[in-house]
C-alpha positions as CSV (number, residue, x, y, z in Angstrom):
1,X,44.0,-103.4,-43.3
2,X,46.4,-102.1,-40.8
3,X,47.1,-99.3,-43.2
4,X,43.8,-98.5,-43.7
5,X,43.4,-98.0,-40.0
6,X,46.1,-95.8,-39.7
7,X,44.9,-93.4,-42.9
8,X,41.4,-93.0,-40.7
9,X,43.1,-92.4,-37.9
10,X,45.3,-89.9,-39.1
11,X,42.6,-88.1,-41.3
12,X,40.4,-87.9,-38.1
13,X,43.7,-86.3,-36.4
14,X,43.8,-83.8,-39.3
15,X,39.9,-83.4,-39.0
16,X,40.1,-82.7,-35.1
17,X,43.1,-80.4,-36.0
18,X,41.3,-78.0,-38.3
19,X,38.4,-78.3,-35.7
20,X,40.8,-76.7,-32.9
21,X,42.0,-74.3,-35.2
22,X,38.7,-73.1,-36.8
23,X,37.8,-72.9,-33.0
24,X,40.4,-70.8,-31.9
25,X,40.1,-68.5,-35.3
26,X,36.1,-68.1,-33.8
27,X,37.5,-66.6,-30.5
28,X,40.1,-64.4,-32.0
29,X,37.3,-62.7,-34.1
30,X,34.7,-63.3,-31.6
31,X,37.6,-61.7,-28.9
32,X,38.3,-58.5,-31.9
33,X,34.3,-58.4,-32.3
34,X,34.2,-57.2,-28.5
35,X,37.3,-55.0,-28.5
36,X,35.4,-53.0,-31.4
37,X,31.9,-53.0,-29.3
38,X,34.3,-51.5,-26.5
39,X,35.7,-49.1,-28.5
40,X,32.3,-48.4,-30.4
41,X,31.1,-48.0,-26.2
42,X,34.2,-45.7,-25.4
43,X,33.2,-43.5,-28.6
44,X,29.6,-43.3,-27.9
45,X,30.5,-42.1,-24.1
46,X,33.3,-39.9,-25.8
47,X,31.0,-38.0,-27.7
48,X,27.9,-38.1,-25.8
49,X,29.9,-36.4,-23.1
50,X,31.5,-33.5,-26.0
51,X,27.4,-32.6,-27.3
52,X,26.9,-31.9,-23.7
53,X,30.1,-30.4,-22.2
54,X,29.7,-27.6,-25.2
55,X,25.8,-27.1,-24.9
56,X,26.0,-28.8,-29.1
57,X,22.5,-29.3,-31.3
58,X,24.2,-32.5,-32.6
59,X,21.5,-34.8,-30.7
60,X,23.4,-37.0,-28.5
61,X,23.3,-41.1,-28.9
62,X,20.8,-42.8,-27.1
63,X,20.5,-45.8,-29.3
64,X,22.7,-47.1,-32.4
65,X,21.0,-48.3,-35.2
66,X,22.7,-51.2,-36.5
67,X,23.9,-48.9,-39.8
68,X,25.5,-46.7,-37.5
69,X,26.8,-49.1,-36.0
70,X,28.8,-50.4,-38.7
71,X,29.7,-47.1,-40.0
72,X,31.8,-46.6,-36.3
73,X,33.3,-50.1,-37.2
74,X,34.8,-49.1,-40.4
75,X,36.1,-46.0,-39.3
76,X,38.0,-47.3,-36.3
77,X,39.1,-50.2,-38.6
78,X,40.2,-47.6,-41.2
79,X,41.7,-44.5,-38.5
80,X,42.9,-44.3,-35.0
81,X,40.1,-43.1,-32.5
82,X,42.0,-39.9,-31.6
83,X,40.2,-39.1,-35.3
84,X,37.2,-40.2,-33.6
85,X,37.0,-37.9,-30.8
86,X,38.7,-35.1,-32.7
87,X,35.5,-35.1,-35.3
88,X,33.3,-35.3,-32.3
89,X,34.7,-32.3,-30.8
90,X,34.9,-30.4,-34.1
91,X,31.4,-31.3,-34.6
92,X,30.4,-30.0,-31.0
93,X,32.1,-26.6,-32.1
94,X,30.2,-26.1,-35.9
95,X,28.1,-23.3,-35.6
96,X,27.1,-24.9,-39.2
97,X,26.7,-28.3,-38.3
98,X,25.2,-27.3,-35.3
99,X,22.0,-25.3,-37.3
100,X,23.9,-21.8,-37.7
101,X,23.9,-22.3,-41.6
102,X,21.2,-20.6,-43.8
103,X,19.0,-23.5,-43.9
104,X,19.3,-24.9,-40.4
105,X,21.4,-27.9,-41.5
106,X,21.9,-30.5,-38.0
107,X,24.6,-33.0,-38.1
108,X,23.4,-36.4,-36.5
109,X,25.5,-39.4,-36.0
110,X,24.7,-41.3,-39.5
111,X,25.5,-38.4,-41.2
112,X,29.0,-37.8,-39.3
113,X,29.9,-41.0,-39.5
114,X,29.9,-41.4,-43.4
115,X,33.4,-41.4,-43.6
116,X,32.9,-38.9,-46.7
117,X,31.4,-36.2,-44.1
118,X,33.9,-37.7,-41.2
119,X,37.0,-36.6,-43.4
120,X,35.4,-33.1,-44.4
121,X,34.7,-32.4,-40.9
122,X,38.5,-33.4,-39.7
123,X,40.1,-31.6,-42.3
124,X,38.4,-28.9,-41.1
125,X,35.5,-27.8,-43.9
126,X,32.9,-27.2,-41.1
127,X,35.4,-24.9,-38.7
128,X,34.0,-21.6,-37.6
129,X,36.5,-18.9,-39.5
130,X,37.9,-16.6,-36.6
131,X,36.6,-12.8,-36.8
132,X,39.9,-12.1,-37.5
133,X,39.9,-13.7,-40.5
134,X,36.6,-13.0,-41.7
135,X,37.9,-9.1,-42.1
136,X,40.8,-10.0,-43.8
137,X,38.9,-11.9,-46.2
138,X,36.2,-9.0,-46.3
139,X,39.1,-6.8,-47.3
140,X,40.5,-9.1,-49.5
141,X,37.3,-9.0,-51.4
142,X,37.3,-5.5,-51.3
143,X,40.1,-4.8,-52.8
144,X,39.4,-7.0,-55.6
145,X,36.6,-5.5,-56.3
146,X,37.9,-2.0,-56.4
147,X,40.7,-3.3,-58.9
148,X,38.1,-4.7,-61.3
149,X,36.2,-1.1,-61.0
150,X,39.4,0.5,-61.7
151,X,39.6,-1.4,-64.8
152,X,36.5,-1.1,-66.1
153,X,36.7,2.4,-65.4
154,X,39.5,2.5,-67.7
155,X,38.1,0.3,-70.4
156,X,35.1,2.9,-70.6
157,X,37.4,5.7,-71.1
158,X,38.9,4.5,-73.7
159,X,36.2,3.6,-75.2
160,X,34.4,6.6,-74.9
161,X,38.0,8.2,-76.6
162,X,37.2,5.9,-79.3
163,X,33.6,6.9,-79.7
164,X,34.8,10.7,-79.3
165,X,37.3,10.1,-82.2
166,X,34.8,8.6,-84.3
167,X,32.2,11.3,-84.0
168,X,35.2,13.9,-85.1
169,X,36.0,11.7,-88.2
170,X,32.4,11.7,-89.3
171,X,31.9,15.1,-88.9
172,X,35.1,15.9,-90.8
173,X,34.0,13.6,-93.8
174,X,30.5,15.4,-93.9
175,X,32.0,18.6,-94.2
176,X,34.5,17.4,-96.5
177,X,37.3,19.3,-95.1
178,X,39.4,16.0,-95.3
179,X,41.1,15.0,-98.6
180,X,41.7,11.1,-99.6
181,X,44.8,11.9,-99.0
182,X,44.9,13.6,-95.5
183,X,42.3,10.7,-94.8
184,X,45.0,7.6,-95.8
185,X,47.9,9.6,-93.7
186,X,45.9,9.9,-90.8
187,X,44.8,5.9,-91.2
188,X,48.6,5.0,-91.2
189,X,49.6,7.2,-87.9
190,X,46.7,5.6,-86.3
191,X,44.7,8.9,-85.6
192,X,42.0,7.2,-87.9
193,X,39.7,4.4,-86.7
194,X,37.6,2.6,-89.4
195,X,33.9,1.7,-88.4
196,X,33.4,-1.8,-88.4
């Protein structure tokens, strides 16, 4: 009997044990929960304040929906929130994500924060290309194009050599001024063509 005191006694130790523990997990997660709501806070201020020190399109937050929300959570799980603030600023600086696209395209908070569209937009897909840059590229372009005249140019020479060449050999053979003869030495030095 005395031994099964003990047994309940020491289950009921073990029971109260797990309790504490289970109870101290809660706070840890319940004590991460809130450091993430504080960061989520410090990112929300973060880039509230970037939309309006550059005068962006990107409509500030007002209110997280609860999607959003989670989105922030598993980026700042997932990358630092220097990576955070450096999309919002390079978000606040799009011309095109900011409307200046063809269609009028404006980024908005769900749609940065699918970490899809966050990693395009620090990795710089969305950056405004420097004038600079835009005239070398122009020039770039241009040159390519003026090789690819050039060589069409060339291909219709030839071809109108070709076509020149032909004409000559018909003519010849109407007039019959060419023998089967001339005609098979001329094939083998390549002054010949053959219709197809």
């Amino acid at each position: 009997m005395k031994e099964m005191t003990e047994n309940k006694e020491r289950s009921k130790e073990t029971k109260e044990s797990k309790e504490s523990k289970d109870r101290k997990k809660a706070v840890v997660v319940a004590y991460k929960a809130d450091a993430t709501r504080t960061d989520i806070d410090r990112f929300v201020e973060f880039f509230n304040g970037e939309m309006c020190r550059t005068q962006a399109v990107i409509p500030a937050i007002d209110t997280l929906a609860a999607e959003d929300r989670r989105q922030i959570e598993v980026l700042l799980q997932r990358y630092p929130m220097a990576k955070l603030e450096k999309m919002a600023t390079k978000a606040a600086l799009s011309t095109f994500l900011n409307g200046g696209g063809q269609r009028g395209f404006k980024a908005d908070i769900e749609w940065l924060t699918r970490e899809k569209n966050f990693l395009k937009v620090i990795n710089g897909k969305y950056d405004d290309v420097p004038a600079h840059r835009r005239g070398l590229c122009k020039s770039l372009s241009e040159e390519r194009r003026a090789r690819q005249e050039e060589q069409a140019r060339r291909v219709r020479e030839v071809d109108l050599k070709e076509s020149e060449q032909r004409m000559r050999q018909r003519e010849e053979w109407a007039k019959g001024a060419v023998t089967y003869e001339e005609y098979q030495r001329m094939l083998a030095a390549g002054e010949v063509f053959i219709d197809e």
